[in-house]
Structure formats: C-alpha cells, structure tokens
C-alpha positions as a Markdown table, in Angstrom:
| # | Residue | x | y | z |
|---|---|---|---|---|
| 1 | Unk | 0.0 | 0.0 | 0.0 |
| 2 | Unk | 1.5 | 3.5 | -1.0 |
| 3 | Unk | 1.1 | 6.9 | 1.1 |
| 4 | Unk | -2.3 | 8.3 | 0.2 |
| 5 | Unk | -3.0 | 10.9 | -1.9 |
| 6 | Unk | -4.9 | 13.9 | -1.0 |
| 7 | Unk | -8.0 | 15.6 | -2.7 |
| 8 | Unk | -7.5 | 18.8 | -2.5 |
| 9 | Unk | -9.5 | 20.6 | -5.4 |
| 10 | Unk | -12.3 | 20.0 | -7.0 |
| 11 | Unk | -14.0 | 21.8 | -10.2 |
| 12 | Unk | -17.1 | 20.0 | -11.7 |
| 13 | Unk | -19.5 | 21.0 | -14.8 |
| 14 | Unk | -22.6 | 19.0 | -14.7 |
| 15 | Unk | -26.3 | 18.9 | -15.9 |
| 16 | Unk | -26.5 | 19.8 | -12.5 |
| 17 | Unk | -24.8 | 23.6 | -12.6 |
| 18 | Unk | -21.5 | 24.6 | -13.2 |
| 19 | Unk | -19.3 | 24.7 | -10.1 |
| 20 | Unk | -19.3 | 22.5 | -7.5 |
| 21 | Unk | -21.4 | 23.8 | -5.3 |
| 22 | Unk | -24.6 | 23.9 | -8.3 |
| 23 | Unk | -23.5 | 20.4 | -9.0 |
| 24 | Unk | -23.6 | 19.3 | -5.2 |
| 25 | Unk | -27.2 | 20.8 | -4.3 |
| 26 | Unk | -28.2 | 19.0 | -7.9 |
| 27 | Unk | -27.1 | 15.9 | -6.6 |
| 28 | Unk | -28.7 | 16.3 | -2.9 |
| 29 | Unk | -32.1 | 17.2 | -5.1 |
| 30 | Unk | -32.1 | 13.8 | -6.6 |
| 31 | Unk | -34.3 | 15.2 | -9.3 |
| 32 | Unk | -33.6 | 14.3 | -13.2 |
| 33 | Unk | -32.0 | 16.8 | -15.3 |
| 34 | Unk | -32.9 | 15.0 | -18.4 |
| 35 | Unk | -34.7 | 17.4 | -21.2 |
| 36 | Unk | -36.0 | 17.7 | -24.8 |
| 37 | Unk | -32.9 | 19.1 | -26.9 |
| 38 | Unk | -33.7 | 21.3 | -30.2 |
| 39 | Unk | -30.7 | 19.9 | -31.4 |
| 40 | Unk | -32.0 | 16.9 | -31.3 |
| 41 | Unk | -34.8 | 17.4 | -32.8 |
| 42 | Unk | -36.2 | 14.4 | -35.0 |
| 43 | Unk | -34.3 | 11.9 | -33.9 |
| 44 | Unk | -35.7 | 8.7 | -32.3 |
| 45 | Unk | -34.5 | 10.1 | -28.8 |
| 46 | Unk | -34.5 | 13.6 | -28.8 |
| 47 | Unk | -33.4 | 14.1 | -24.9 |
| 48 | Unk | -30.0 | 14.3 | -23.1 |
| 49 | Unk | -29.2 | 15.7 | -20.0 |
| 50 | Unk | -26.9 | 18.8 | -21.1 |
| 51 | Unk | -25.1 | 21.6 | -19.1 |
| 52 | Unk | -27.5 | 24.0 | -18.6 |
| 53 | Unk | -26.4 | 28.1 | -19.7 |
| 54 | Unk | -22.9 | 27.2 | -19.9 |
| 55 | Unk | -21.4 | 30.7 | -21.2 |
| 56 | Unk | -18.1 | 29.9 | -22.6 |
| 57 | Unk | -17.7 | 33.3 | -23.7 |
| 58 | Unk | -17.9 | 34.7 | -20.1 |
| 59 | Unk | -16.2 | 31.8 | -18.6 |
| 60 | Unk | -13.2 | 31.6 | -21.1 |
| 61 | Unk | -12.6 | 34.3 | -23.9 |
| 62 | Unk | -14.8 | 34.1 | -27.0 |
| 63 | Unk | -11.4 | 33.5 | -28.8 |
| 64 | Unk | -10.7 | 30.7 | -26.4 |
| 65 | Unk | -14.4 | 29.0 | -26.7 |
| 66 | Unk | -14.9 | 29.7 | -30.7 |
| 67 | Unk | -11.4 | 27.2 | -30.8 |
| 68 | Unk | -12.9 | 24.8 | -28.8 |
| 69 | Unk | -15.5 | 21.6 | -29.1 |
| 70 | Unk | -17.5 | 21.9 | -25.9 |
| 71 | Unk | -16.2 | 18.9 | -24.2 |
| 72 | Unk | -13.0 | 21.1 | -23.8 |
| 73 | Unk | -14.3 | 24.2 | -22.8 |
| 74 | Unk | -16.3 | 22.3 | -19.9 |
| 75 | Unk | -12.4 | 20.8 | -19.0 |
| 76 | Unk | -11.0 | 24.4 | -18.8 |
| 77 | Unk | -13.8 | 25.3 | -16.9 |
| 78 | Unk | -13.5 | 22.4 | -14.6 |
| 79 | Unk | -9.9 | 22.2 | -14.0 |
| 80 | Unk | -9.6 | 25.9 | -13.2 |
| 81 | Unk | -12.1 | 26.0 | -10.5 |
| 82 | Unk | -10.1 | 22.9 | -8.7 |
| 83 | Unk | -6.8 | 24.4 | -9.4 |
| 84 | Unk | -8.6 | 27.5 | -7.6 |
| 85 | Unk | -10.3 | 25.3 | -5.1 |
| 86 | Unk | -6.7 | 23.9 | -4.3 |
| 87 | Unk | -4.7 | 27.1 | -4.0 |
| 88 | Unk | -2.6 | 25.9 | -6.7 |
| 89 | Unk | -0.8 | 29.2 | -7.8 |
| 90 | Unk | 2.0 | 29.8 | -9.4 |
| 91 | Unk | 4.2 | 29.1 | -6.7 |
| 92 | Unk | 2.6 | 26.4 | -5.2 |
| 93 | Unk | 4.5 | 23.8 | -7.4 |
| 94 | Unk | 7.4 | 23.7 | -10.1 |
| 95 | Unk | 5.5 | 23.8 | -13.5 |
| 96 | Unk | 7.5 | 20.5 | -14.6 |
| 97 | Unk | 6.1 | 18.9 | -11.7 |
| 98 | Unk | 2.6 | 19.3 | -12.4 |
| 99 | Unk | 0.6 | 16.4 | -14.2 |
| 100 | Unk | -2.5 | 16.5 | -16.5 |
| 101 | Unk | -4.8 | 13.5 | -16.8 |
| 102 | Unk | -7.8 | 13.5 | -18.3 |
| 103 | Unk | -9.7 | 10.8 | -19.6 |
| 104 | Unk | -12.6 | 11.0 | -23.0 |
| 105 | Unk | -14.5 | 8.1 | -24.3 |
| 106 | Unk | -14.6 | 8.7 | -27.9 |
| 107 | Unk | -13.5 | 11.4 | -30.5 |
| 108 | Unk | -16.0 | 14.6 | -29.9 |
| 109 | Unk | -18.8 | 14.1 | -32.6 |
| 110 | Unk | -20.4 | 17.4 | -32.3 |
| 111 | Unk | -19.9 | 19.6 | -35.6 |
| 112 | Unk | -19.0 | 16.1 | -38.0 |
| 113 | Unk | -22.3 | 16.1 | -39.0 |
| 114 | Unk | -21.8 | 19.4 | -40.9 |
| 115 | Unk | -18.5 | 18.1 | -41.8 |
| 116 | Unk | -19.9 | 15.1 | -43.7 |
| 117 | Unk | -22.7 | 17.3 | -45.2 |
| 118 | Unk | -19.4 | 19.1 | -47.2 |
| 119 | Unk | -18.0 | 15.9 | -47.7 |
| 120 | Unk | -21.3 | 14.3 | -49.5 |
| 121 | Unk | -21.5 | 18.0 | -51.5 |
| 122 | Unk | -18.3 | 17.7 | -53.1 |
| 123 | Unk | -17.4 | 20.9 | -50.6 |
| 124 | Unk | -14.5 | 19.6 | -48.7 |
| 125 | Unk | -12.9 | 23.1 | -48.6 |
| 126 | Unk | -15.5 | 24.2 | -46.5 |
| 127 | Unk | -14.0 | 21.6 | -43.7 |
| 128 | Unk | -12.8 | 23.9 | -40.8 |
| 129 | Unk | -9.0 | 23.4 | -40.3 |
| 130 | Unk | -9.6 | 23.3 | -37.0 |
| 131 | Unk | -11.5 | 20.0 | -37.2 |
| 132 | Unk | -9.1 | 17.7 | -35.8 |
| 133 | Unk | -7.1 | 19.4 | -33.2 |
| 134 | Unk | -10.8 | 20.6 | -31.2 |
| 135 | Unk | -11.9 | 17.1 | -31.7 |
| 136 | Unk | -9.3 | 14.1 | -31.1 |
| 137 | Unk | -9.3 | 13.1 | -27.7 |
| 138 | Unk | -5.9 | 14.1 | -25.9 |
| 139 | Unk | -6.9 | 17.7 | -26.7 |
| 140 | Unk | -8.9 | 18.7 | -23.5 |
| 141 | Unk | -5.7 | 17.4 | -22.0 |
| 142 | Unk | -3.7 | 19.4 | -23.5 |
| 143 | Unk | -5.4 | 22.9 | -23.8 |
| 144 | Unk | -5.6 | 22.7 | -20.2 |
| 145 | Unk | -1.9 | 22.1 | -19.3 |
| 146 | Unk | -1.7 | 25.2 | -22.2 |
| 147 | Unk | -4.5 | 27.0 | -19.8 |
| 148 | Unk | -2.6 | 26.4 | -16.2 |
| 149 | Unk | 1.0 | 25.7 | -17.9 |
| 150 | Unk | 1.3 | 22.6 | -16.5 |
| 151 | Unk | 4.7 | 21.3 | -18.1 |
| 152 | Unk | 4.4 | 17.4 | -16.4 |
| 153 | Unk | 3.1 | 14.4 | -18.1 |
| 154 | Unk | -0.3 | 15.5 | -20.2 |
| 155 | Unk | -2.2 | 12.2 | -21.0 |
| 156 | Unk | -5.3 | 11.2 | -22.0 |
| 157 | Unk | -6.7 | 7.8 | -21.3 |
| 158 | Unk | -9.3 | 6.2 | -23.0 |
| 159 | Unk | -11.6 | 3.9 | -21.8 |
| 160 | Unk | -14.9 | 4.3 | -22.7 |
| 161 | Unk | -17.0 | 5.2 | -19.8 |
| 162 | Unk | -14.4 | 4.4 | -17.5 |
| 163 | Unk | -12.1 | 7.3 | -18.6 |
| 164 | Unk | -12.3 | 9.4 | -16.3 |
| 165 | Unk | -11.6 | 6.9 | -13.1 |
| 166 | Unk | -8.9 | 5.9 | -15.6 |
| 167 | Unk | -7.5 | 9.4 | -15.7 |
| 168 | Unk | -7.7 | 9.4 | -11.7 |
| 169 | Unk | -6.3 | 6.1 | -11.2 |
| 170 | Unk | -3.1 | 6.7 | -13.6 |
| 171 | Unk | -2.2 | 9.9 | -11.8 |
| 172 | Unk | -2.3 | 8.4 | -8.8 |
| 173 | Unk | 0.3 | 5.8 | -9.8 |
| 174 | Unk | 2.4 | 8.7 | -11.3 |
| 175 | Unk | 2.2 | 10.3 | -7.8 |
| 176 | Unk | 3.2 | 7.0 | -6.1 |
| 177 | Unk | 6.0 | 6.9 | -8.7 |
| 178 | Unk | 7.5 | 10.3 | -8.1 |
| 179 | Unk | 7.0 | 11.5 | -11.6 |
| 180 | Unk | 4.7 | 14.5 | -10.5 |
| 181 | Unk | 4.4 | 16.3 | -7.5 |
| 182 | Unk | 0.8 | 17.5 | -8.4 |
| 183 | Unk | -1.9 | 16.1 | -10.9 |
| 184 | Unk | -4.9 | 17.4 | -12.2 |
| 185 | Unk | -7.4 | 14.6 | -13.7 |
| 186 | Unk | -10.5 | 13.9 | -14.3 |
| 187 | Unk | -12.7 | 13.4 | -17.3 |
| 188 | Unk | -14.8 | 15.2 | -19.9 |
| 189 | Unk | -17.2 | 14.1 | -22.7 |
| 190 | Unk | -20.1 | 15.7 | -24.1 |
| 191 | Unk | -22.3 | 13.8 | -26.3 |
| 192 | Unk | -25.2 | 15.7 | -26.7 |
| 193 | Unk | -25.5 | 15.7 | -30.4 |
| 194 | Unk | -26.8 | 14.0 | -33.1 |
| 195 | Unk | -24.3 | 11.1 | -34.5 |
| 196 | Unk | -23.8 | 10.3 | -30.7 |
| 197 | Unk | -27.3 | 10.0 | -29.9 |
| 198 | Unk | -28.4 | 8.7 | -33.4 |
| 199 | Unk | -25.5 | 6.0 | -32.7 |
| 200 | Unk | -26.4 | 4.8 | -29.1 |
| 201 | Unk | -30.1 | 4.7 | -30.1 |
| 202 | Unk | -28.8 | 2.2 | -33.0 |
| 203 | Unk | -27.0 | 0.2 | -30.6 |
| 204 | Unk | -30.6 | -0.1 | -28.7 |
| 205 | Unk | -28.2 | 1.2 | -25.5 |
| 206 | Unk | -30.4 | 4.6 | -25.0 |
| 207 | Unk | -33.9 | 4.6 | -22.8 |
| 208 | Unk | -36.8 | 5.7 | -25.5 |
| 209 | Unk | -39.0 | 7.1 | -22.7 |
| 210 | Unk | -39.7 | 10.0 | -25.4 |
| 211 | Unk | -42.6 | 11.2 | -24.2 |
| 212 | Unk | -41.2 | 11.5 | -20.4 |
| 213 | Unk | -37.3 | 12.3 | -20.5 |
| 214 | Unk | -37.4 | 13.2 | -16.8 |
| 215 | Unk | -38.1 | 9.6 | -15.7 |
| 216 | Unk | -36.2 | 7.9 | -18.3 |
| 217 | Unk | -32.9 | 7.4 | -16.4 |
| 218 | Unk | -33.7 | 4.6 | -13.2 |
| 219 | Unk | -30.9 | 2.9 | -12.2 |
| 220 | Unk | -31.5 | -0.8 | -11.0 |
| 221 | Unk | -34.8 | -0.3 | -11.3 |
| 222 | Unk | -37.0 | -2.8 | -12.1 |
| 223 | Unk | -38.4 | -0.7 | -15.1 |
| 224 | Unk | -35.0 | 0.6 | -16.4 |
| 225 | Unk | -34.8 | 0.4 | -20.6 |
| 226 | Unk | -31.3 | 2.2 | -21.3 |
| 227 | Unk | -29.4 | 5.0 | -20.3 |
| 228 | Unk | -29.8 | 9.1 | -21.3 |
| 229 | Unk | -26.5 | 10.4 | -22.9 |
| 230 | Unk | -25.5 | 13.5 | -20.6 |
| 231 | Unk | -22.4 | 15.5 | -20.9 |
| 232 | Unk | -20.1 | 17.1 | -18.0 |
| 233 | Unk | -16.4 | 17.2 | -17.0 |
| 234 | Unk | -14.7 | 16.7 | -13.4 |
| 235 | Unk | -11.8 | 17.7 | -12.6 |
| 236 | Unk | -9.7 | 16.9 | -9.1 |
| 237 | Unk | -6.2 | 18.1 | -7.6 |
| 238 | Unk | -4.4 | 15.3 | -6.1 |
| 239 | Unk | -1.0 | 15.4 | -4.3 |
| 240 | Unk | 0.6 | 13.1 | -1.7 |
| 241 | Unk | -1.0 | 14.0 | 1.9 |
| 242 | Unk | 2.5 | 14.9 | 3.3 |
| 243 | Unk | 2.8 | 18.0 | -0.1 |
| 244 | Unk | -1.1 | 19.1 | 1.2 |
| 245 | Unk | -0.1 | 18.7 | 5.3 |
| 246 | Unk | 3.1 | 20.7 | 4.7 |
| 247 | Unk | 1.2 | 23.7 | 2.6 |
| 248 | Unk | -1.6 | 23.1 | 5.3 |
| 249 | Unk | -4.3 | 22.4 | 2.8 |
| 250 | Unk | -7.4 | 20.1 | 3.9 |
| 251 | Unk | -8.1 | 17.5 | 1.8 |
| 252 | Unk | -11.4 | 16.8 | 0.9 |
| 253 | Unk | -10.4 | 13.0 | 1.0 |
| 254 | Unk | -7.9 | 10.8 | 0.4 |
| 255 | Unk | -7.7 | 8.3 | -2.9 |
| 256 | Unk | -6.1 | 5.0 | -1.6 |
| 257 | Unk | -6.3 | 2.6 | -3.9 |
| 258 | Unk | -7.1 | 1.9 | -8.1 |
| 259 | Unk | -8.0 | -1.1 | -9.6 |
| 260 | Unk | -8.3 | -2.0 | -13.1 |
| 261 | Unk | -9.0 | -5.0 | -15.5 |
| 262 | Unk | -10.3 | -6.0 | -18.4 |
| 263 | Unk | -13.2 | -8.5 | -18.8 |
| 264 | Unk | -11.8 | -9.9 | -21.7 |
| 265 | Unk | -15.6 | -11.1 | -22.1 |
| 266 | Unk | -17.8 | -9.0 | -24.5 |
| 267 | Unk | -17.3 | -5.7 | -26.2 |
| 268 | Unk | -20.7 | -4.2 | -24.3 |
| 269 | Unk | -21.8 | -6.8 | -21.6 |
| 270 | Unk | -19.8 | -6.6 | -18.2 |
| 271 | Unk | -18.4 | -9.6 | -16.6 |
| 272 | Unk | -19.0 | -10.2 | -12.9 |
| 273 | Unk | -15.4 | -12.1 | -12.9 |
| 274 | Unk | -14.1 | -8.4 | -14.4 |
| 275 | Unk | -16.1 | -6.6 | -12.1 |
| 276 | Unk | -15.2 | -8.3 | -9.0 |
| 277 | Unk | -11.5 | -8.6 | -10.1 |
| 278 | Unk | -11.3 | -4.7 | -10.3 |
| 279 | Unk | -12.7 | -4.0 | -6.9 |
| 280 | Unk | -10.6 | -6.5 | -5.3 |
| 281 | Unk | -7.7 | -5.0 | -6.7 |
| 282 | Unk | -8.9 | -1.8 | -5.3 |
| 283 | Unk | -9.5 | -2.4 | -1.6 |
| 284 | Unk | -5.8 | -4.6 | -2.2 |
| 285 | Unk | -4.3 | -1.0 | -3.1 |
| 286 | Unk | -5.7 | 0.8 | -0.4 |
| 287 | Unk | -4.9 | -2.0 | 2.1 |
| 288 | Unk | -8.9 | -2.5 | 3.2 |
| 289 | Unk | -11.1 | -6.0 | 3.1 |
| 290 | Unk | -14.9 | -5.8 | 1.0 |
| 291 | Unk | -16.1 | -5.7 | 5.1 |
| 292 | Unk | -14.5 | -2.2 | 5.5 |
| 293 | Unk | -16.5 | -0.4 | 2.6 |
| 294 | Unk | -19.1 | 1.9 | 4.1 |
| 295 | Unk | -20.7 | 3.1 | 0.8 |
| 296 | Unk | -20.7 | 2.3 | -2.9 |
| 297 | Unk | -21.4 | 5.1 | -5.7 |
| 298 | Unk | -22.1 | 3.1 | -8.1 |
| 299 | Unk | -21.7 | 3.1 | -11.9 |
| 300 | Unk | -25.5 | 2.0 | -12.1 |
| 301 | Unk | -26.4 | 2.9 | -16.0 |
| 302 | Unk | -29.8 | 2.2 | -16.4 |
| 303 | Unk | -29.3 | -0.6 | -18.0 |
| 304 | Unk | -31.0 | -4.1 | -18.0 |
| 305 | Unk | -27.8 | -6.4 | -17.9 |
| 306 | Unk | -25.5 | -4.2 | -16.9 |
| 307 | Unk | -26.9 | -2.8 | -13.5 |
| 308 | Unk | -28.2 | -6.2 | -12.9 |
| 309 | Unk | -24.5 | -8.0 | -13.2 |
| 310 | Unk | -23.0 | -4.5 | -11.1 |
| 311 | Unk | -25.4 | -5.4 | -8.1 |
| 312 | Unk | -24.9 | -9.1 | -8.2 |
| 313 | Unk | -21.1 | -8.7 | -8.1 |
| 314 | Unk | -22.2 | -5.9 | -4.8 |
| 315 | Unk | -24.6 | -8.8 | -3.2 |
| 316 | Unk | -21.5 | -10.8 | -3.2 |
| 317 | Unk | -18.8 | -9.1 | -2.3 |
| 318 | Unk | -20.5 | -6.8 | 0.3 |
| 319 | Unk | -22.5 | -9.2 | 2.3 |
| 320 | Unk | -22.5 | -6.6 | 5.0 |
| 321 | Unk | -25.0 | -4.6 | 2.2 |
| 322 | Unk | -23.8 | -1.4 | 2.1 |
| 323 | Unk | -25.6 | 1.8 | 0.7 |
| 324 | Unk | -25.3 | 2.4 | -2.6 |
| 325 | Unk | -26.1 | 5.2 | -5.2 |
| 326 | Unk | -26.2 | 6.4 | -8.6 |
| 327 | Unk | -25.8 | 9.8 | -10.1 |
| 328 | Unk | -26.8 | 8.9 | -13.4 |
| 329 | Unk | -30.5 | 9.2 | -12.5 |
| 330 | Unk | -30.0 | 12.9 | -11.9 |
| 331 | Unk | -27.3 | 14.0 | -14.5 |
| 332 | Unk | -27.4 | 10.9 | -16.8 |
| 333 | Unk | -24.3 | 9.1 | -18.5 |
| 334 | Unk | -21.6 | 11.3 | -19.8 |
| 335 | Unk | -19.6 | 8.9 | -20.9 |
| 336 | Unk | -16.2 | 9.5 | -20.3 |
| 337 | Unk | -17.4 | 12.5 | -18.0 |
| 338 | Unk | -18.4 | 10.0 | -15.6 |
| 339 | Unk | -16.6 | 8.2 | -13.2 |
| 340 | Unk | -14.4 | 11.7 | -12.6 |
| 341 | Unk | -17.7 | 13.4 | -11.3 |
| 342 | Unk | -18.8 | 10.2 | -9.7 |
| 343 | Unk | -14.9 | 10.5 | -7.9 |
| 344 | Unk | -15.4 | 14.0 | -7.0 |
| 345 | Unk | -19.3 | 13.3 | -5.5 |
| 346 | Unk | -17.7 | 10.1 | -3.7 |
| 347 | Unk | -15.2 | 13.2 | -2.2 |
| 348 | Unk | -18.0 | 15.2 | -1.3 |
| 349 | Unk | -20.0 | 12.4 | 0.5 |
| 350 | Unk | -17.4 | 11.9 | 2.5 |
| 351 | Unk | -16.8 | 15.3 | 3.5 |
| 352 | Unk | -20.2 | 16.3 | 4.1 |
| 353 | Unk | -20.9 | 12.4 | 5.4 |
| 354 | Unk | -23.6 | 12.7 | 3.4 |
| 355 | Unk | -24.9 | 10.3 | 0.6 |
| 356 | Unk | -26.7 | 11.8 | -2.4 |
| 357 | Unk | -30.1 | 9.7 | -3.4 |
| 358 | Unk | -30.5 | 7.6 | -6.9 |
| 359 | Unk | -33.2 | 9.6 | -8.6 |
| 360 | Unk | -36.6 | 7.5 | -10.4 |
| 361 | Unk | -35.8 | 4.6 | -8.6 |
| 362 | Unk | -39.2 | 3.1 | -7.8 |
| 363 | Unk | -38.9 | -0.6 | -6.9 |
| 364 | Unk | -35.7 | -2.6 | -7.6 |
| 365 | Unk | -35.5 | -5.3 | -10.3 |
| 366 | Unk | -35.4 | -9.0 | -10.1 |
| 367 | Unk | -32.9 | -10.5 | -8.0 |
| 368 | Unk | -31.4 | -6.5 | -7.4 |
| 369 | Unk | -31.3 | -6.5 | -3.0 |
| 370 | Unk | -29.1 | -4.3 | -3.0 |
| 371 | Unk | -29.6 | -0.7 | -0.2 |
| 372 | Unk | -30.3 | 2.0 | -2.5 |
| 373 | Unk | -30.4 | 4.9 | -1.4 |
| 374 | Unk | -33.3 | 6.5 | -3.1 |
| 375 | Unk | -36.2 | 9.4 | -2.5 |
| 376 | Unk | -33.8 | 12.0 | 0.3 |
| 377 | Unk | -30.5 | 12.3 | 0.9 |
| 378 | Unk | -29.1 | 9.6 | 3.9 |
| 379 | Unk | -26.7 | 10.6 | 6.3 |
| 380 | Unk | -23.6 | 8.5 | 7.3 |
| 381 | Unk | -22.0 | 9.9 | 10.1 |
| 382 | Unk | -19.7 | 7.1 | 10.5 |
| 383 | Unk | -18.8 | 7.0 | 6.9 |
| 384 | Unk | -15.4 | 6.3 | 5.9 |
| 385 | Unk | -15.1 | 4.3 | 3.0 |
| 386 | Unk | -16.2 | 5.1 | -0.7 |
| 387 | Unk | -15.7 | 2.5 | -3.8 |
| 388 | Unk | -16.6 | 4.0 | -7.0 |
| 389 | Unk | -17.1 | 1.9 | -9.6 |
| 390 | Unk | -16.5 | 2.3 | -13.4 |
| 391 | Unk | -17.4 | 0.3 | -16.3 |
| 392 | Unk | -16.9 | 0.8 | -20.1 |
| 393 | Unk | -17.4 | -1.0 | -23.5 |
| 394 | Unk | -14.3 | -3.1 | -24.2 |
| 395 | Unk | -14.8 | -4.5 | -20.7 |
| 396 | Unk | -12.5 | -1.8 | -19.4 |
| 397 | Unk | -13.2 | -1.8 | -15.5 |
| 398 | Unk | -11.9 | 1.4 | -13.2 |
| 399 | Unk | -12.3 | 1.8 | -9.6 |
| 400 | Unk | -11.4 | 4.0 | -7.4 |
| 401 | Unk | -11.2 | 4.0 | -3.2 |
| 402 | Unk | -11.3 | 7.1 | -1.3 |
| 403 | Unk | -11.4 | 7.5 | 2.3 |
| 404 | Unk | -12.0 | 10.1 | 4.9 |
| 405 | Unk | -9.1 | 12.7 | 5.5 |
C-alpha cells in the first residue's frame, strides 16, 4: 500500500450547474435533469441531460471557446475552478512537476455532421481546419496544461466510460511513482449531439421514454430500458498527503487505492469475474477487506444487464449490504465525464458524510437486493469508506477508493 494521496481541489460542470457547489445541491435534489434538446430534434430520442447556460464566452474568452468543441471548454472550466479550489498558484508547485490526466471516451462528434454534409456535397474546402485538433481526444488534456501551464506528463486515457476513473487512477500511480508532484485529472465528454445519440439509439443502448425524459434514467430499477446520454467534466487536484499537510491544505479525501482489469468477455456486456476482479484490486491497493466499505457510488447505467451484473457482483462481495447510489439518474451518462464526477461526488460524500439519493428509482428489479439509497439524501455519520465503480465497452473496469481525511 502506497502513502495516500490527498484531494485537494475539485472543479465540476454537470447537468446539474457549473461549479461545484450547483452540481452538489443538484445531486442532494435527486431530481432528473434529463430534457428535450432542439438539437435533437427528429431523432428517435430527442433528450439528453446537457449543461444548462454554460457561457463559454464569459467563462473563457470568445477566442478561447470559438477554438474549442464543448467537451474542452467544460475541461477548462472544470480544472480551473479545482486548481482554484486547491490554491494551486504559481508558486505552489514547479510547473515541470505538475501532471494533466484526463480521460474521454470517444472522438468529440459534435460539428462532423456538418462536416460530412461538405463531404457528400463535393465541398471539402469548406471543412474547418480546425477539425481535428478541437476534436481528437488528448486535446482537453492538453489545452488545459496550455491554460494552467502545466509542463508534467499530459495524458489522455481512454476507456470508454471508465475514462475518467482511468485518468484518476493513472495519476495516482504517477504520484506513487514520483514522476509528479501535483496532478490534475479527471474526465470530460459531451455527447449531446446527433451522431452520438443517433449511434447509441442504434445500438438499442439509450432509454426511448420520449414522451417522459425526466423519468427515463432509473438505475437498477425494475423498469430501467437504457441510459440518457449526458455530458459534463470533473476535474480533481491530487497530491501526496505529506505536499497538502506541509502547505496546510485540507483534503477533501484521500484516494487510496485503483483497480483496473479487463473483462476480456464481450465488447458491451460486463463480466461479474471483471467486475469483481477490479474492486478487489482496489481495496488490495488501499490496504482495506470488502467488510471495510461503508458506501458504494455506483456506476448504475440504467441498463438491464449491466446494473443487474454490477449489483450481483455488490450482493456478493459486500454481504454486509452497504448503501449504494447512482448519479446517473439525476445527471445521466456522460460517458467519459463520468466516473471523474462520480470520484469528486464520492469526495464530497465523504466530506459532508452525506450520501446523495438515486433519482426514479421506484422498486428494484429482479434478484437486485441491494440498499439504494433512493427518494432523500441519507446521512452517514460514521462514513469512511467510498468504492466508485466504473465500467466501459471493451470491458475496461476502473475503480477507485477514497477515504475520509
């Protein structure tokens, strides 16, 4: 087990608000944010749960955000308010020191549509030049070690909708290794436009609850029929306790231990063997047993297989049944967005020892026994241990442990 590492920032853009505090009361509502979209209008499923007024303009420079695809103007966003939030200035570190990870699930899709249209016309000239660098993946990475001049390792890891945990996971280890003194990771996706939800709804993966957005996302419930594309970005500050005691800076938490594997199974389906192999490396990084987990924010899609193989693999591991919940009934799937805002709500539960309820969750499905916490926010004063749990296509597993500073 290595020296923990302390949470000392946090910036978050969600469905919920923009800032951590909006995205906090969001979550404590437990009320859906999913909503019509005009830009998606005539498609099968024309809902997502989107940012609502996010003003890149004000928040950046209209220079800044006309260069950018939104899924990287929601990073900048994101990673300045934890950089902020940590009181990481410009003498708090040595610029070579200071990491960026950030995980994304999939190229951002958001203007192609036009693209193709100038393709199909004959008008490739018409193609902005700027098509690939605000699109590929590793660029929200890098414009924000350009925003903050972080000079450390810049990566960007990719998997799927375990990206983000990914992101937190790998700079953890380059934390552990010495190769950074300070890392800012997290994840950011938006896919709230057309090919992305015109693709999902092909893959039959999207809830179809058209004519009542607000109660399509239900995690493990018993009437769950897919999940609601969402978009958002987190961003945390992590640094070894002994950097955060010495500058006095309270952590929020402490991540303690990652775990990662691969199902090797199916490219959509999760494997129980792949689920349970991740956690278990988990609580063996942080040093705990399954008995010491207090809580479990789960990655709970809304999906018929997949949330019922996530809370088999929970009914057996944790026979002690701890609480569980899921975000993505308030603030949807963003993709690779998620597990770094699921991360920074697993922080915030611990700080305020308070766990956020699963919104539409109405009466759990077959076989699912597992404590939800649903309807009003539970607290858990004697909370001290968070698993977060993070799944993607590929059968890439993340998880993450954080405990109480």
């Amino acid at each position: 087990m290595n020296d923990p590492i302390a949470i000392t920032g946090i910036g978050l853009v969600t469905p919920a608000g923009t800032g951590t505090g909006a995205t906090w009361r969001g979550l404590l509502a437990g009320r859906s944010t999913a909503r019509r979209h005009p830009g998606l209008a005539g498609l099968p499923v024309d809902f997502c749960c989107a940012v609502p007024d996010l003003d890149a303009n004000k928040r950046l420079t209209p220079k800044l955000a006309l260069r950018l695809d939104r899924f990287t103007q929601m990073a900048i966003i994101a990673a300045r308010e934890a950089a902020h939030d940590a009181d990481l200035g410009p003498a708090s570190y040595d610029p070579t020191r200071i990491a960026v990870v950030i995980g994304t699930g999939c190229t951002s899709l958001e203007r192609y549509e036009s693209y193709y249209g100038h393709l199909l016309n004959g008008h490739y000239r018409k193609i902005s030049p700027l098509c690939i660098p605000r699109s590929i993946p590793n660029i929200s990475a890098g414009e924000v070690a350009i925003d903050l001049h972080a000079q450390g390792p810049c990566l960007t890891t990719c998997t799927a909708c375990a990206s983000g945990a990914t992101a937190i996971g790998t700079a953890k280890t380059l934390l552990d290794t010495g190769q950074c003194d300070v890392a800012l990771a997290g994840g950011t996706e938006s896919v709230c436009n057309r090919m992305s939800s015109a693709a999902f709804c092909q893959l039959g993966a999207l809830s179809t609850r058209i004519q009542n957005p607000e109660t399509a996302s239900r995690p493990f419930d018993a009437d769950r029929d897919g999940f609601v594309l969402a978009e958002g970005a987190g961003i945390l500050v992590l640094e070894r306790a002994a950097d955060a005691t010495a500058r006095r800076h309270a952590p929020y938490a402490y991540l303690t231990g990652y775990g990662a594997s691969c199902d090797a199974h199916h490219i959509t389906a999760l494997s129980a063997h792949g689920v349970t192999n991740a956690i278990r490396s988990a609580l063996r990084d942080a040093g705990l047993q399954p008995g010491d987990v207090d809580h479990v924010n789960a990655h709970g899609t809304s999906t018929q297989f997949n949330d019922q193989t996530e809370a088999s693999v929970f009914q057996k591991l944790f026979p002690h049944n701890p609480p569980v919940t899921s975000f993505k009934g308030t603030i949807g799937h963003s993709i690779g967005g998620a597990g770094a805002i699921e991360a920074a709500g697993a922080a915030l539960t611990l700080k305020h020892h308070t766990i956020p309820p699963t919104a539409n969750h109405h009466r759990p499905g077959p076989g699912i026994a597992i404590d939800l916490v649903t309807g009003v926010p539970r607290t858990a004063d004697s909370l001290k241990t968070v698993v977060s749990t993070s799944f993607g296509f590929g059968g890439q597993n993340a998880v993450l442990v954080l405990t109480s500073a």
